[in-house]
Structures are given as structure tokens and as C-alpha cells.
matplotlib code that plots the C-alpha trace (Angstrom):
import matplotlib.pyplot as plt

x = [-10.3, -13.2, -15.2, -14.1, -11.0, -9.7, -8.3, -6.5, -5.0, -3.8, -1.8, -0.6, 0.8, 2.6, 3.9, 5.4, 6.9, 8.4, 9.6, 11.9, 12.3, 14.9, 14.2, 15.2, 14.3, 10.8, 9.9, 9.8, 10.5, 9.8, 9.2, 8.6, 5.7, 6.6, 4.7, 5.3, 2.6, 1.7, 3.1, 0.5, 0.5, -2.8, -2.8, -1.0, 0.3, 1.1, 2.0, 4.1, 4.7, 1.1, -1.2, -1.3, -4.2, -4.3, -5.8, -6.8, -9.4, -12.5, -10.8, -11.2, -9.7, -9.0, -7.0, -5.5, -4.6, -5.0, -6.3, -7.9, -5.2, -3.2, -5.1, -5.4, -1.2, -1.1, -3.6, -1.5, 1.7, -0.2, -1.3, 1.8, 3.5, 1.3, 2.0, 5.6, 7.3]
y = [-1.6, -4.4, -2.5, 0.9, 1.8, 5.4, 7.4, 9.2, 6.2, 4.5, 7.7, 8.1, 4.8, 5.1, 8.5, 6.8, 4.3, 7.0, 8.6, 5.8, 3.4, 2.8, 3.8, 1.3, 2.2, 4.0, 1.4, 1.9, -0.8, -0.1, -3.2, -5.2, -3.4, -2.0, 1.3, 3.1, 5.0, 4.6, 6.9, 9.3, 9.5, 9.1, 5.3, 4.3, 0.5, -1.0, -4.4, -7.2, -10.6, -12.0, -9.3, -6.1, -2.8, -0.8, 2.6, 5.2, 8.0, 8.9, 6.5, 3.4, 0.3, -3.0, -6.2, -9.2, -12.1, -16.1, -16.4, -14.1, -14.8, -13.3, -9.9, -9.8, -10.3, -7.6, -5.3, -5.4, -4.9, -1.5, -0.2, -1.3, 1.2, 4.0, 3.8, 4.8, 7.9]
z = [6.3, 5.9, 3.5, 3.2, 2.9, 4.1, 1.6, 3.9, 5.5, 2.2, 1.0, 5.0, 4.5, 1.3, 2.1, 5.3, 2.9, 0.6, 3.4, 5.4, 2.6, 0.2, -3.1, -6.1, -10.0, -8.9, -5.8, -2.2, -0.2, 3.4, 6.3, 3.5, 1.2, -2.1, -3.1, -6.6, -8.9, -12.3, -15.5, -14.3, -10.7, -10.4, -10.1, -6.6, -5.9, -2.5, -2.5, -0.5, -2.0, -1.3, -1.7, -4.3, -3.6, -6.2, -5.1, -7.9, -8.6, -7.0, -4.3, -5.9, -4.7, -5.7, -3.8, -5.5, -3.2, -3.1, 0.6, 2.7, 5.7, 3.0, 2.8, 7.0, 7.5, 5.0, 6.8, 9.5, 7.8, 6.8, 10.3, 11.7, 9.0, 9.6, 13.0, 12.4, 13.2]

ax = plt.figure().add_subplot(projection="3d")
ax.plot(x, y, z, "-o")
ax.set_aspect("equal")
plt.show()
């Protein structure tokens, strides 16, 4: 996820958090990562408390975070989701 991310991977992930997390006003909390949409659908948030990607159309991405050790733990925090069953 260094410089691209995969499009398919991202919506893998928050499907996996739709799927086996516990819905609350719109969120999904799974394992500690929130994912929700905007209005539109077309907008899609994943975010724990450090880091926020916002993923949208024609696949385009952008992170907020403070420190980069921030964005890796969060990385990992994705995989480790996707790797779920």
C-alpha cells in the first residue's frame, strides 16, 4: 500500500468490516477501524483513532495522520482485517 493503493483491497476491507462489525448510527466498528460512506455512497471512510483514508471515485485516495508510524500500525490493522474469514 506504499504508493498505490488497491481498489480492490480497500473495498475487501471495508466490506469485511460491514460484515463482522457492529453497526452504530451508520459506523462499523470492527477490530478497531471505523468504516461508513458519505450521503452518496460514493465517498468511502476507513479510519481508526490515528489515521483516516478517504477512498472515492476514479479510485482516489487520500490519508490524514500526524506520524508516519501512525499510517504503518494502521496498514496493518487493514491486512490483518482482510485476512479474516
Amino acid at each position: 500500500m506504499k504508493n498505490e493503493l488497491d481498489s480492490r483491497f480497500i473495498l475487501s476491507v471495508f466490506e469485511k468490516i460491514r460484515q463482522h462489525g457492529k453497526q452504530v448510527e451508520g459506523v462499523y466498528q470492527f477490530e478497531g477501524v471505523k468504516a461508513y460512506t458519505d450521503h452518496d455512497g460514493y465517498t468511502v471512510f476507513i479510519e481508526d483513532a490515528l489515521v483516516q483514508l478517504r477512498f472515492g471515485f476514479h479510485n482516489q485516495y487520500h490519508f490524514e495522520y500526524d506520524k508516519h508510524d501512525h499510517l504503518e500500525q494502521f496498514e496493518k490493522k487493514l491486512k490483518a482485517i482482510n485476512a479474516y474469514d
